[in-house]
C-alpha positions as CSV (number, residue, x, y, z in Angstrom):
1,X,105.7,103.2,81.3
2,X,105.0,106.8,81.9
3,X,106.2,109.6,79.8
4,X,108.0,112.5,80.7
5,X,106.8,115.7,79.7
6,X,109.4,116.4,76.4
7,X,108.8,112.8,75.6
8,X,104.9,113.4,75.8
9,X,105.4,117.0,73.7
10,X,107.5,114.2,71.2
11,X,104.4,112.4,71.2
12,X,102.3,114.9,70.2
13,X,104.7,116.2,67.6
14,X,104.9,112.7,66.1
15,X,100.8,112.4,65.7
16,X,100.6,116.0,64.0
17,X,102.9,114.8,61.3
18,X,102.0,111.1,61.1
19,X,100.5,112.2,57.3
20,X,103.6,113.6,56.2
21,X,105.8,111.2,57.9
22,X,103.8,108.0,55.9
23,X,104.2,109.6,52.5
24,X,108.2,109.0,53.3
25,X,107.8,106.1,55.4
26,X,108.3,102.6,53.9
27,X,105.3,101.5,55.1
28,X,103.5,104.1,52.1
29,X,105.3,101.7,49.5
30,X,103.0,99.0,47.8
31,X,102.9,96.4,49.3
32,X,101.3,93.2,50.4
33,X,98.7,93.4,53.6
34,X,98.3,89.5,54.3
35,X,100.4,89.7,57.3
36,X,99.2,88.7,60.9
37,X,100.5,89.6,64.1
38,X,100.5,86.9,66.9
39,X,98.5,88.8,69.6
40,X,100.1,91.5,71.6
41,X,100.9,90.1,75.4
42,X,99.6,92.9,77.2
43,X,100.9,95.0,79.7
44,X,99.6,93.3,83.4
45,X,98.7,96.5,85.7
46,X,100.5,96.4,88.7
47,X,97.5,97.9,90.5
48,X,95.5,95.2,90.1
49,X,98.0,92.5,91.2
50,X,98.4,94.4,94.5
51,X,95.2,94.7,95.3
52,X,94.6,91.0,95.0
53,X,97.3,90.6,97.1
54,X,95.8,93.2,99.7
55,X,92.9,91.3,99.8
56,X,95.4,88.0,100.4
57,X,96.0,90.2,103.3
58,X,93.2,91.1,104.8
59,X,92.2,87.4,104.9
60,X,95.3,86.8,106.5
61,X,94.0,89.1,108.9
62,X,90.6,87.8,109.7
63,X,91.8,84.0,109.7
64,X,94.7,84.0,112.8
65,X,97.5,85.9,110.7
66,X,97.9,83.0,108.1
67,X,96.4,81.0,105.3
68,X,98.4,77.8,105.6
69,X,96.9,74.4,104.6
70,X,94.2,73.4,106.5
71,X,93.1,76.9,108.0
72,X,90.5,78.9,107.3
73,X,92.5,81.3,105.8
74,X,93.4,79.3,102.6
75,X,90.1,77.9,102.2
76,X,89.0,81.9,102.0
77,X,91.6,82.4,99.7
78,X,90.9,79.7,97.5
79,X,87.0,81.1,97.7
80,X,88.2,84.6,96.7
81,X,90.4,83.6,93.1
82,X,87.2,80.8,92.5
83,X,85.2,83.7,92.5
84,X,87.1,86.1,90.0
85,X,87.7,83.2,87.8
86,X,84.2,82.1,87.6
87,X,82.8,86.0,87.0
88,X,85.3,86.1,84.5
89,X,84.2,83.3,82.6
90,X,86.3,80.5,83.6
91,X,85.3,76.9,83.8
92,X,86.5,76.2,87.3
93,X,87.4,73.2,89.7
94,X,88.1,72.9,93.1
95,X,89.6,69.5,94.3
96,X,90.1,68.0,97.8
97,X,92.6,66.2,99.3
98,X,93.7,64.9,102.9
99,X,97.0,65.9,104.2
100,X,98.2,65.8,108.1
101,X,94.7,65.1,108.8
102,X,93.5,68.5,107.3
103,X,91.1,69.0,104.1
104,X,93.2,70.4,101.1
105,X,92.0,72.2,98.2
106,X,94.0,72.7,94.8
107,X,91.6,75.2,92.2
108,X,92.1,74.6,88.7
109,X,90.3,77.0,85.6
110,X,90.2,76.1,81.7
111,X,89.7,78.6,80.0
112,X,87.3,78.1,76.8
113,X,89.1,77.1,73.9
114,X,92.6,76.1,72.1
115,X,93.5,72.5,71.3
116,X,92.4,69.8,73.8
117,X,95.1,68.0,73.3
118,X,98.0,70.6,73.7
119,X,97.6,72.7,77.1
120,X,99.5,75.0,78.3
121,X,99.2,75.4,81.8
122,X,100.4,78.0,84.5
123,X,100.1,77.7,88.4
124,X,101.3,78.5,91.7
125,X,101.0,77.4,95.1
126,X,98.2,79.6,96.8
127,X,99.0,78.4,101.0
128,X,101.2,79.9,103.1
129,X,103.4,78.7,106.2
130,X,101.8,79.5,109.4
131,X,103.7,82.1,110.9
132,X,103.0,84.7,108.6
133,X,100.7,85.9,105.9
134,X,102.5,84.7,102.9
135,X,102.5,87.7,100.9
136,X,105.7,87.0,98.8
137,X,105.4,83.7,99.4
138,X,103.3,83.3,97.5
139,X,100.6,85.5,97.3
140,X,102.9,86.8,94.9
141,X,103.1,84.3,91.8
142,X,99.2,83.4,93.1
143,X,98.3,87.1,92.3
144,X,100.6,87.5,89.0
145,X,99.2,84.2,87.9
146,X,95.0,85.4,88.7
147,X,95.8,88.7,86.9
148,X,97.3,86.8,83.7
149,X,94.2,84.6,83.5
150,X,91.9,87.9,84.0
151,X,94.0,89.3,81.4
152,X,93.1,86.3,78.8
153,X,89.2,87.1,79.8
154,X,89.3,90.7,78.5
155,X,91.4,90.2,76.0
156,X,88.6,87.7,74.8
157,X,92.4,85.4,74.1
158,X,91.5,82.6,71.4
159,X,94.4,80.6,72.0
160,X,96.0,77.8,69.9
161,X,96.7,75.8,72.9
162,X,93.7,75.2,75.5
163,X,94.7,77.4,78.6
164,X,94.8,76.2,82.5
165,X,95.7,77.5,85.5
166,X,96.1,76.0,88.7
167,X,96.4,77.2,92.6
168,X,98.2,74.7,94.6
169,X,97.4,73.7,98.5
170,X,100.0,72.4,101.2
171,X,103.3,73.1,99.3
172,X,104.7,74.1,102.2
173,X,104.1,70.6,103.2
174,X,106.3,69.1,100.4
175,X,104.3,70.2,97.2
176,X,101.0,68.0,98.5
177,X,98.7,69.4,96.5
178,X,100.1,69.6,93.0
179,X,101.5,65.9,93.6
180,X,98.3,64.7,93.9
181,X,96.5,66.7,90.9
182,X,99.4,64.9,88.5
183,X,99.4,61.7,90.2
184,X,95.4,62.0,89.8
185,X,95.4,63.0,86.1
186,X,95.0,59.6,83.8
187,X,98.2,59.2,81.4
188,X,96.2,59.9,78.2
189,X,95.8,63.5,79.8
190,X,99.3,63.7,81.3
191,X,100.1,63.6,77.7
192,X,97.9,66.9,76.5
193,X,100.2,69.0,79.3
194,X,102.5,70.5,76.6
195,X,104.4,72.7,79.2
196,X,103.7,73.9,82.9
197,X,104.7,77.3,84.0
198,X,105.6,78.0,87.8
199,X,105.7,81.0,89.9
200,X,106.2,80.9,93.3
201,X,107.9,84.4,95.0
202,X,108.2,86.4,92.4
203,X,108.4,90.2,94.2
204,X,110.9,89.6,96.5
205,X,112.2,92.6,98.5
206,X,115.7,92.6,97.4
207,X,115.0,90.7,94.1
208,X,117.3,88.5,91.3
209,X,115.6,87.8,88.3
210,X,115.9,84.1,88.1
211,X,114.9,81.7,85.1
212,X,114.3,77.9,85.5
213,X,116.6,76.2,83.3
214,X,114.2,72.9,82.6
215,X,112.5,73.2,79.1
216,X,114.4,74.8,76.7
217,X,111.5,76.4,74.9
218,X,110.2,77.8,77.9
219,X,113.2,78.9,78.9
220,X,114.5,81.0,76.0
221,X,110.9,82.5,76.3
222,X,111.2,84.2,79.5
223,X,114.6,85.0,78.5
224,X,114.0,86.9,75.6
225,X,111.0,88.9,77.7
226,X,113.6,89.6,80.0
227,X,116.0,90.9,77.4
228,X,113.5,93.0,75.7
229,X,113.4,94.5,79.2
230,X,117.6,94.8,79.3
231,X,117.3,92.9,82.8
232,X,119.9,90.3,83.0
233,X,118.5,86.8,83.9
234,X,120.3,84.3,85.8
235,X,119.5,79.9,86.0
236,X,117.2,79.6,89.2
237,X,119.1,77.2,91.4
238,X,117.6,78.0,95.0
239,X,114.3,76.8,94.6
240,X,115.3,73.7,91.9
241,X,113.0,70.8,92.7
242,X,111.7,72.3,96.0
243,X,108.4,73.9,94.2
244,X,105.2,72.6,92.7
245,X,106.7,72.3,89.0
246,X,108.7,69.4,90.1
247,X,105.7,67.9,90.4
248,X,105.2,67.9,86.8
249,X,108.7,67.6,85.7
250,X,108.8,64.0,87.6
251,X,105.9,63.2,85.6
252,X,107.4,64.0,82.2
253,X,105.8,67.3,81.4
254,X,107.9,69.7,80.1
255,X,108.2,73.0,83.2
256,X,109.6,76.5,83.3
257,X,109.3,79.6,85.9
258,X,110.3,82.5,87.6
259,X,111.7,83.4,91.2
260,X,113.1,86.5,92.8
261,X,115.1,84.5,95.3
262,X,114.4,83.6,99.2
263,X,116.8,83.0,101.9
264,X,120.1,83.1,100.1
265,X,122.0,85.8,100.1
266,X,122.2,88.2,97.2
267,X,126.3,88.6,95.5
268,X,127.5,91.9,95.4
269,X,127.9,90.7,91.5
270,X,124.1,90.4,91.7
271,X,123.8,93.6,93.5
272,X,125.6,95.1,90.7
273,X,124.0,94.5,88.1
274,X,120.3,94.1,89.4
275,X,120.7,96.7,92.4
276,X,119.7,96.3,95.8
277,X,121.7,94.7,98.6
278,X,124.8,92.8,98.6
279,X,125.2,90.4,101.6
280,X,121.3,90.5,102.3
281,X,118.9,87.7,101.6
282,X,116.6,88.4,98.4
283,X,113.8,87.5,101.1
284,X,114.3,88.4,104.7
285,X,111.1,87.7,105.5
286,X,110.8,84.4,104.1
287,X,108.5,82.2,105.7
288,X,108.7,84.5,108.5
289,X,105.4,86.8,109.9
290,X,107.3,89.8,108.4
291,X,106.0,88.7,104.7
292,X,103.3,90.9,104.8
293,X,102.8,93.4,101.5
294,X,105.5,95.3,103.2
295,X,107.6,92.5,101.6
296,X,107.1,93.2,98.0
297,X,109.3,94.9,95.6
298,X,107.3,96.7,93.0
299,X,109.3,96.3,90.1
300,X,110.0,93.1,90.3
301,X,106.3,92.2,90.9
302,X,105.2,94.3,87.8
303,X,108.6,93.0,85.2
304,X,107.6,89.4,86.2
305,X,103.5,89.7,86.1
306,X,104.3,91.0,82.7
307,X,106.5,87.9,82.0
308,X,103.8,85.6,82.9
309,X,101.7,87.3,80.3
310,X,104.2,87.2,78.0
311,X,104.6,83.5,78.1
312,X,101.2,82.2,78.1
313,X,100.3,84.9,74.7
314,X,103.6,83.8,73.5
315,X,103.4,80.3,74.3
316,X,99.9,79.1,74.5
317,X,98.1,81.7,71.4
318,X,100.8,82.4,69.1
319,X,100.4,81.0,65.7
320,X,102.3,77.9,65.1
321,X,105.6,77.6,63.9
322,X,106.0,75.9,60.0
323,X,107.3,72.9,60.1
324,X,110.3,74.4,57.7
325,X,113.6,75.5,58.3
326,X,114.4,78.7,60.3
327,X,117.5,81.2,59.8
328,X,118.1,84.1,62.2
329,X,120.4,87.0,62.5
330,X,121.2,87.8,66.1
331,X,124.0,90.6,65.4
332,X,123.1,94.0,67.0
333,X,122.0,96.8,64.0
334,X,121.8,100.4,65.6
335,X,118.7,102.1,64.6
336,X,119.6,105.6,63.9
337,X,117.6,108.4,65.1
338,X,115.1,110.3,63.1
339,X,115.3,111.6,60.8
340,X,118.0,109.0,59.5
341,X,117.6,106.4,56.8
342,X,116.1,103.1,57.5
343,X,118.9,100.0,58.6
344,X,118.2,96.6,57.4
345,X,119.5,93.3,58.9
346,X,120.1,90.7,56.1
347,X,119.5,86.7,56.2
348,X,120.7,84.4,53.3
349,X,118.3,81.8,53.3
350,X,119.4,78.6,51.2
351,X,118.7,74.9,50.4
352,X,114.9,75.9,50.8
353,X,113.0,74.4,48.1
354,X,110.5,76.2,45.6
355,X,108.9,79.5,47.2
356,X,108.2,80.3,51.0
357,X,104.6,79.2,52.8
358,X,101.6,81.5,53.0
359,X,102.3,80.8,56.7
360,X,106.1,82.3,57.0
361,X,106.9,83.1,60.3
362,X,108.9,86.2,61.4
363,X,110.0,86.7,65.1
364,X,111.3,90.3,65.4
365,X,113.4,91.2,68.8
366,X,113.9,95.0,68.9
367,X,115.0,97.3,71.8
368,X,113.8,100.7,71.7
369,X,112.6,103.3,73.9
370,X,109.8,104.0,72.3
371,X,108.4,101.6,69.8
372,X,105.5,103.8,68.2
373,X,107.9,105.5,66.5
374,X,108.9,102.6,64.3
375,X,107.9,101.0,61.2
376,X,109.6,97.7,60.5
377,X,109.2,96.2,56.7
378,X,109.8,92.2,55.6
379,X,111.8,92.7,52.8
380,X,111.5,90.0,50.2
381,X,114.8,88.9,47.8
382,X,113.2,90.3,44.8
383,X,112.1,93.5,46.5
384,X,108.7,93.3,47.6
385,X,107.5,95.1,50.9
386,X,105.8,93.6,54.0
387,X,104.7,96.0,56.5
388,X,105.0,94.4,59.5
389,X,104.8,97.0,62.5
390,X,104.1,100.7,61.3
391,X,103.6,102.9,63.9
392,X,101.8,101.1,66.8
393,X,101.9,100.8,70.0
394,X,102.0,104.2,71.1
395,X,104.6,105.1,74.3
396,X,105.1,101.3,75.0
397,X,109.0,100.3,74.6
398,X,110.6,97.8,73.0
399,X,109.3,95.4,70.0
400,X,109.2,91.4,70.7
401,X,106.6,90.1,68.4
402,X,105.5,87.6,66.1
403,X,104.4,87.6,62.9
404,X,102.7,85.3,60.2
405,X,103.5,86.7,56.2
406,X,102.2,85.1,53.4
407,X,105.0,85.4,51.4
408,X,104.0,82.6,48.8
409,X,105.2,84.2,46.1
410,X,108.1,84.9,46.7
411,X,110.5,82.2,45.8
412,X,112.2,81.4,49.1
413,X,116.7,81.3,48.4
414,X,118.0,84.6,48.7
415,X,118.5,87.3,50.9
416,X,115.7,88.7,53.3
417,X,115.9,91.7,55.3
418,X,114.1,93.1,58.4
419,X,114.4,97.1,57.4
420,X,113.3,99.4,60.6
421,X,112.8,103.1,60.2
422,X,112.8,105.4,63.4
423,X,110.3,108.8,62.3
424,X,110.4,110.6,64.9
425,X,113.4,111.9,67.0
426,X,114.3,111.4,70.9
427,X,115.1,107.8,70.6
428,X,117.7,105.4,70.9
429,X,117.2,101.6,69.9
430,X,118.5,98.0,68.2
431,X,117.5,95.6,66.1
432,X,118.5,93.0,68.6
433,X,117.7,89.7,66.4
434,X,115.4,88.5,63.7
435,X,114.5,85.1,62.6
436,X,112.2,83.5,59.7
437,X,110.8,80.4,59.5
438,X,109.6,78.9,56.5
């Protein structure tokens, strides 16, 4: 998000004074430090998705105007995210199958790391149809999902889970290709698949913002990335069963995804509250030679990109949940601009036995416009201070996080309280909901 120019002045203004703004802050109260962040998903650059899908394009180009199963243009495609995943330190894979008499190729990349036996996995289908370049569809969710993986390279990601990611072949041939990685994979590995993510068309031109409904965890996860966003999300029923996650949902594995619509037609109810064009398809150019990058809305490539980030950090590396109780307070708290007092949203946490773990959890959900403004404490029943967030994340908006407090002594019954503290003016924000976990 770019700043205007009073909100970069506001910027400025807040560094100069950060010293005297800490002395007053609640952050400068003692308190404990043993408090770790789940990492930060990070913000996927648009840029760089486009261009992969430019270069999608230009082998479009140079192979006949497509890259459908069994051309040359998908087996160049496949060649060109092998070779970013394998520069970028990924263990890669590329398997072969027969379909309609054609050679199919399906690329899969682990990612160093995590728990062998839980993986969290993200694909998409990588062909297109013949007529037309597939650009939305679904050079789209193929780009999004390369960019997420390049993202876990830089960010050097030590996940919890082990990480995969998979590019599908001859989907638009009835999900070939991902049918036969899962019907390929022995049951004993079938098992480690903890959750699959999908994303096929997910920059449609005249987008919805559509959630698959399957897993529940997975679910709630793009929904609260969503929220964070104030986007309004909707149950994905145009696609349901028709791309490669039902693959894996037949086979037991838990799924999830993203879609920005095809050939239906978008409601003027939709139109209302996500824009665009009532009466129009979210895709005119679905599988159509019109679905060139032409065919790609902008924001809804960039909101979801960052939503496939934001699942597999949130997902696949955050630390895991106790196995304890959780309590949450989901009522709205305005957060008063500064220079205001600090707001604190209570939860009376009972029938909890002895004091809380060193591994309490605490999920924060705050919309702001500008989160570097904000220090947010943990505040224990007895009094005690845990800085959770203080100051961070410069002109970014918005703060849906994670954290892990050792809070072991502190005895656990009582009331807790997430305090937030805006300190420094021009903003407007919520404590949307909170939630710990013992």
């Amino acid at each position: 998000m770019s700043l205007s120019v009073s909100r970069r002045l506001a910027a400025v203004t807040a560094v100069a004074v950060a010293g005297l703004l800490a002395a007053t802050s609640p952050a400068a109260l003692a308190a404990p430090t043993s408090v770790t962040a789940a990492p930060t998903p990070p913000d996927i650059p648009l840029a760089n998705v486009k261009a992969h899908l430019t270069q999608l394009s230009s082998i479009a180009a140079a192979n006949g105007g497509n890259r459908a199963h069994g051309r040359t243009g998908y087996k160049a495609s496949i060649d060109y995210v092998k070779g970013k995943l394998d520069a970028a330190g990924f263990t890669t894979t590329l398997q072969t199958f027969t379909s309609s008499g054609a050679t199919g190729y399906n690329l899969i990349a682990d990612w160093p790391g995590g728990d062998p036996n839980s993986v969290l996995m993200s694909g998409s289908h990588l062909d297109s149809v013949t007529s037309g370049a597939g650009i939305n569809d679904n050079g789209s969710g193929s780009a999004a999902v390369l960019e997420a993986a390049l993202a876990v390279s830089r960010a050097n990601l030590q996940p919890t889970k082990h990480l995969r990611f998979g590019w599908w072949g001859a989907e638009e041939l009835g999900l070939v290709g991902s049918k036969y990685y899962v019907n390929n994979l022995p049951a004993a590995e079938k098992a480690k698949i903890s959750g699959y993510l999908n994303f096929d068309m997910i920059g449609s031109p005249n987008p919805g913002y559509f959630v698959y409904d399957d897993d529940p965890t997975i679910e709630q996860t793009f929904k609260t990335y969503f929220a964070g966003l104030g986007v309004p999300t909707e149950i994905e029923t145009e696609g349901d069963g028709r791309s490669d996650h039902a693959s894996f949902k037949s086979a037991g594995i838990p799924v999830g995804g993203l879609f920005t619509g095809a050939g239906n037609s978008k409601t003027s109810a939709q139109a209302q509250k996500w824009g665009g064009t009532a009466g129009q398809a979210f895709d005119r150019c679905y599988h159509s030679s019109c679905d060139t990058t032409a065919n790609i809305n902008d924001t809804a490539l960039d909101r979801n990109s960052d939503a496939v980030a934001y699942a597999i950090w949130n997902l696949g590396a955050a630390t895991p949940v106790p196995p304890g109780p959780s309590f949450e307070n989901t009522a709205d708290v305005t957060i008063p601009d500064s220079p205001a007092a600090a707001v604190t949203s209570p939860i009376t946490v009972s029938g909890v036995a002895g004091n809380a773990p060193a591994t309490t959890k605490v999920d924060v959900n705050i919309v702001h416009t500008y989160r570097g403004d904000l220090v947010v404490d943990l505040v224990a029943p007895d009094g005690t201070v845990y800085n959770l967030h203080n100051r961070a994340g410069g002109s970014a908006d918005n703060l849906v996080q994670s954290y892990t407090v050792n809070a072991s002594s502190e005895v656990a019954n009582g009331v807790w309280g997430l305090r937030v503290k805006d300190t420094a003016a021009q903003d407007v924000g919520y404590i949307n909901s909170w939630k710990i976990t013992f």
